[in-house]
N, C-alpha and C positions, 0 to 999 in steps of 0.2 A: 726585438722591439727597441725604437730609440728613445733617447729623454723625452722626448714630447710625451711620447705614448704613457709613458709611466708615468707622466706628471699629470696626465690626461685622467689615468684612473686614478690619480693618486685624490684628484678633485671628486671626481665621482664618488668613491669608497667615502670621502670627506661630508660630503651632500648627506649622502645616505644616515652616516652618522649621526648631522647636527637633524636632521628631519627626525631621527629615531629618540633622539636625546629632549627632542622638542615635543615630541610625542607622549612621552614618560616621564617628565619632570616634574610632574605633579608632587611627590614623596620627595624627602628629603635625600632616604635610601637610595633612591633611583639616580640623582643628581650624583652623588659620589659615584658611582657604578656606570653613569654614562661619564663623567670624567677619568673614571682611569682606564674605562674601554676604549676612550680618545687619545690617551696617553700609550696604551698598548696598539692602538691603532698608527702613532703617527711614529712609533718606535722600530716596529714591524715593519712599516712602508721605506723608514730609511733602510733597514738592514739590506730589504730588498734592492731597493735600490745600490748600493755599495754591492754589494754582492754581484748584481747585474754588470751595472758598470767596470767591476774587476774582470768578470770572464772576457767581456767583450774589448777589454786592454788587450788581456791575455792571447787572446784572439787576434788580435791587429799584430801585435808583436811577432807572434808565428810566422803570419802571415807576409810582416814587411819582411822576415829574414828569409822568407821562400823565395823573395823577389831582388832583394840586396845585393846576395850573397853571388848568384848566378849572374847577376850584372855587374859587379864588379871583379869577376874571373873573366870573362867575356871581355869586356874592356881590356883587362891587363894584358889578357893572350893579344888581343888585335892591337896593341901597342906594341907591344914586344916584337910579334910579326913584322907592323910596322917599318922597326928599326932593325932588323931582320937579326933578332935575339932568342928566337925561338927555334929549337931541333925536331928535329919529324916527330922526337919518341915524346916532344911536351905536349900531353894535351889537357884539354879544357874538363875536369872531371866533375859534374855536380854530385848534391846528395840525393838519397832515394826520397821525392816529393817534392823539391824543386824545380819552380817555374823555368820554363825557354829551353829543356833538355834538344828540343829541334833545332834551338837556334846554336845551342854548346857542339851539335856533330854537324851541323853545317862551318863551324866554325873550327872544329878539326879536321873537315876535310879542306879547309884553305890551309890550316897547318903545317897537314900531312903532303899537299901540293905545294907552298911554297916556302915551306922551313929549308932551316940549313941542315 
């Protein structure tokens, strides 16, 4: 779910509230008790929030290093090659869940074909 979405119920959840609090404010009792249901309301909403927002850091981070890491081995090898600095036995190794493994053994078999 993105920011919109969460800010989207964040409103709705909010509606609901001031309709409920408008509803039962007759009592004085009621007025304190719909103010600190809106204060545990708008407490609760951040944490979610912060919370959502970290995994989905969390997430991106992983994910940019699945894609980084593999491009920038990939680069260095066809550089190297290049400048014809590379021996048959160098090859391009990712990790187990990194993106382009297809493109890392097409890119050892140019190695293994025109290394020194």
């Amino acid at each position: 779910m993105n920011s919109m979405g969460l800010i989207a119920l964040y409103l709705i959840g909010r509606n609901i509230l001031f309709d409920l609090v408008e509803d039962y404010s007759h009592n004085e009792a009621h007025k304190e008790f719909a103010a600190t249901l809106g204060i545990y309301f708008n407490i609760s909403f951040f944490i979610i929030y912060v919370l959502t927002s970290l995994g989905v850091f969390i997430v991106l981070v992983l994910q940019s290093n699945q894609i980084v890491g593999p491009v920038l081995k990939i680069s260095n090898a066809l550089k190297q090659l290049n400048q014809n600095q590379l021996k048959k036995s160098d090859q391009v190794n990712l990790r187990k869940g990194d993106f382009f493994g297809d493109l890392a053994d097409e890119v050892n078999r140019l190695i293994n074909k025109y290394g020194n």
